[in-house]
C-alpha positions as a Markdown table, in Angstrom:
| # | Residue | x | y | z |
|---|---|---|---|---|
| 1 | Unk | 0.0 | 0.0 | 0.0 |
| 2 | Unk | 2.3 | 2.7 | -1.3 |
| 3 | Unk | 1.4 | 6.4 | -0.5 |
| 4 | Unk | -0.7 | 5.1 | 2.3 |
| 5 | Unk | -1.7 | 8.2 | 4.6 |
| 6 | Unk | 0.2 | 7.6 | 7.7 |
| 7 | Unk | -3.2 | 8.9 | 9.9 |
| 8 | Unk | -4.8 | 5.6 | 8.2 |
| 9 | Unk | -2.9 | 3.1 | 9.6 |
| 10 | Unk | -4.3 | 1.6 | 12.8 |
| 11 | Unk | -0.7 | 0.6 | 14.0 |
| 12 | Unk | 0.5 | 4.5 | 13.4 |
| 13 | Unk | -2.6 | 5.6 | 15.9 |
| 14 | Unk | -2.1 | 2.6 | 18.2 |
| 15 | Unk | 1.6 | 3.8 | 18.5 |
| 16 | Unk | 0.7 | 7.5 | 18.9 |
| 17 | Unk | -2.1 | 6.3 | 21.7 |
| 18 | Unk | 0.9 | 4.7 | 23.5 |
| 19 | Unk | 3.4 | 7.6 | 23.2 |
| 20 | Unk | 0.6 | 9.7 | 24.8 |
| 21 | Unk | -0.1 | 7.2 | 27.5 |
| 22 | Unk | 3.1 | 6.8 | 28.4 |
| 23 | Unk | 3.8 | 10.9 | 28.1 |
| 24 | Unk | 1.1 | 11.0 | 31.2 |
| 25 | Unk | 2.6 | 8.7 | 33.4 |
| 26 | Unk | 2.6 | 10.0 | 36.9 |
| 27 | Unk | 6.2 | 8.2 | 38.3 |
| 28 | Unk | 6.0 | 8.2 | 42.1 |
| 29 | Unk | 9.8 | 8.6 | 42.7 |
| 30 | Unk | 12.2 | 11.6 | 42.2 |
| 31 | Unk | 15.1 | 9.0 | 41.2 |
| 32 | Unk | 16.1 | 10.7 | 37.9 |
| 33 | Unk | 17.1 | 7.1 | 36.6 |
| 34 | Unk | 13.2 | 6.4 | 36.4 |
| 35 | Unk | 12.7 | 10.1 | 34.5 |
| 36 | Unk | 15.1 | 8.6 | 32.0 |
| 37 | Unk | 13.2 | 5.4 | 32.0 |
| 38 | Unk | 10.4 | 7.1 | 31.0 |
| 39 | Unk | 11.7 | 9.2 | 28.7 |
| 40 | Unk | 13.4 | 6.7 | 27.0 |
| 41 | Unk | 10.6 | 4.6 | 26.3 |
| 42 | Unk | 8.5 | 7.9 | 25.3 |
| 43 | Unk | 11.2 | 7.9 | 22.7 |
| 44 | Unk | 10.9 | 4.5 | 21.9 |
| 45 | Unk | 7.1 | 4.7 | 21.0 |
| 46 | Unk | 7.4 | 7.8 | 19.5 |
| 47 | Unk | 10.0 | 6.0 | 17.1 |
| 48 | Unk | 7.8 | 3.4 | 16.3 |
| 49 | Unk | 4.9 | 5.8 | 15.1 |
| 50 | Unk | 7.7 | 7.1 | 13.0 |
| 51 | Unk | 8.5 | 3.9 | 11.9 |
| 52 | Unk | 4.8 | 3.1 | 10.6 |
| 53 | Unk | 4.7 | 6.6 | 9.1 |
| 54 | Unk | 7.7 | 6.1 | 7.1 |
| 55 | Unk | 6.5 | 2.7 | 6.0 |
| 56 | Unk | 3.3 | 4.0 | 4.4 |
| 57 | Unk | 5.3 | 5.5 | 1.9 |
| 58 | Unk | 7.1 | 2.7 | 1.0 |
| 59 | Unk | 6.5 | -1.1 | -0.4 |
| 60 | Unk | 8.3 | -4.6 | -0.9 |
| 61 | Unk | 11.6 | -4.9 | 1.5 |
| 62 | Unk | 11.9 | -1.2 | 1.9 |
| 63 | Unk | 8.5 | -1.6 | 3.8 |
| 64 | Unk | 9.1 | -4.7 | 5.7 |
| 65 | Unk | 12.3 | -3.5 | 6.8 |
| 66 | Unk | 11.0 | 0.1 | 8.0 |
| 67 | Unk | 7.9 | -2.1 | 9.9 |
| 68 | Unk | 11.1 | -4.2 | 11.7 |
| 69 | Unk | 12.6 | -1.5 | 13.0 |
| 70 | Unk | 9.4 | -0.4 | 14.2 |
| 71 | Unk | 8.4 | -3.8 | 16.0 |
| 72 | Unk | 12.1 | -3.1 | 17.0 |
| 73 | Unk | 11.2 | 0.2 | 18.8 |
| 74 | Unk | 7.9 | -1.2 | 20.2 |
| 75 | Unk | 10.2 | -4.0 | 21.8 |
| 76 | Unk | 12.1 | -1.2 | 23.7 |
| 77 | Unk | 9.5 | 0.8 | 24.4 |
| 78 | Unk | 8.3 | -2.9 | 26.5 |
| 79 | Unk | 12.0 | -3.1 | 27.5 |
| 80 | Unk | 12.0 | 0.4 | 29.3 |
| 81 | Unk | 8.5 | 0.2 | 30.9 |
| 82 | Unk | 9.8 | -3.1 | 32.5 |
| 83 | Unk | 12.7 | -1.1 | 34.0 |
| 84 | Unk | 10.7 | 1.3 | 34.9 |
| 85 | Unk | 8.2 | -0.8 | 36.7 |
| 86 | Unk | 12.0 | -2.3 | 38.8 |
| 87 | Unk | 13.2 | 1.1 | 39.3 |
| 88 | Unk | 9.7 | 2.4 | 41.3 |
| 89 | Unk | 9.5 | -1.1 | 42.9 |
| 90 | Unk | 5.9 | -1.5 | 41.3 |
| 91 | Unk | 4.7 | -4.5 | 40.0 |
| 92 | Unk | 4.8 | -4.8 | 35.8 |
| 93 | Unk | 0.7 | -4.6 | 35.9 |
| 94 | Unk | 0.7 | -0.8 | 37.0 |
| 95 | Unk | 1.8 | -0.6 | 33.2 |
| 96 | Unk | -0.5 | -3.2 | 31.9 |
| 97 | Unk | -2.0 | -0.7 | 29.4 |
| 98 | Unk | 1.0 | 0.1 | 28.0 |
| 99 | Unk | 1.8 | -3.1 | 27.7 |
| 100 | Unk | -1.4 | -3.7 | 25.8 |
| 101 | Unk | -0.7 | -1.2 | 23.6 |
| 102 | Unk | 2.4 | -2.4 | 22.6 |
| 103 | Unk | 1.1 | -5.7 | 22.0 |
| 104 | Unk | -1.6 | -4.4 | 20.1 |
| 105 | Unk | 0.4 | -2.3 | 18.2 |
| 106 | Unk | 2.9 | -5.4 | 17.0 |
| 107 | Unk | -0.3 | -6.9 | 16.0 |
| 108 | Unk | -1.5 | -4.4 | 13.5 |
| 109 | Unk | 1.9 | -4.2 | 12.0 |
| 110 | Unk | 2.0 | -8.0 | 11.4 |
| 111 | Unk | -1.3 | -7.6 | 10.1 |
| 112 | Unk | -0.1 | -4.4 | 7.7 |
């Protein structure tokens, strides 16, 4: 799907639903290592939307490759929200809809 709009694609808004979520997170702890836990996998989602963006305008192995890196960026997005969860000594679950997100997202670009 060449020249795909990038607002079309239900893995783009998935990924831009999770950059927001994660954008709101209200960390209980001052430790700046869990700022930059945060942060980081902000960056990480916001990459993947990227990503999915980019791969809109592409096709063939120029598109599957854009779409790994982005499955690539969802995967540390999960990898930061995970060391997040250590670093404020909170159970993985407080982020379950991030998580969800993520897995949802992965979903719709397999499917794309």
């Amino acid at each position: 799907m060449p020249g795909t709009d990038h607002t079309e694609i239900e893995a783009w808004n998935t990924a831009i639903r999770l950059a927001a979520s994660i954008g709101r997170l209200k960390v209980p702890s001052n430790l700046r290592a869990s700022q930059e836990a945060q942060d980081r996998a902000f960056q990480a989602a916001g990459e993947a939307a990227a990503r999915i963006a980019e791969a809109g305008a592409r096709e063939g192995q120029a598109q599957a490759a854009i779409l790994r890196e982005a499955r690539g960026s969802l995967a540390a997005c999960r990898s930061w929200l995970h060391v997040l969860a250590a670093l404020v000594n909170e159970p993985e679950s407080v982020f379950a809809a991030e998580l969800d997100l993520i897995d949802q997202a992965g979903k719709q670009i397999n499917a794309y």
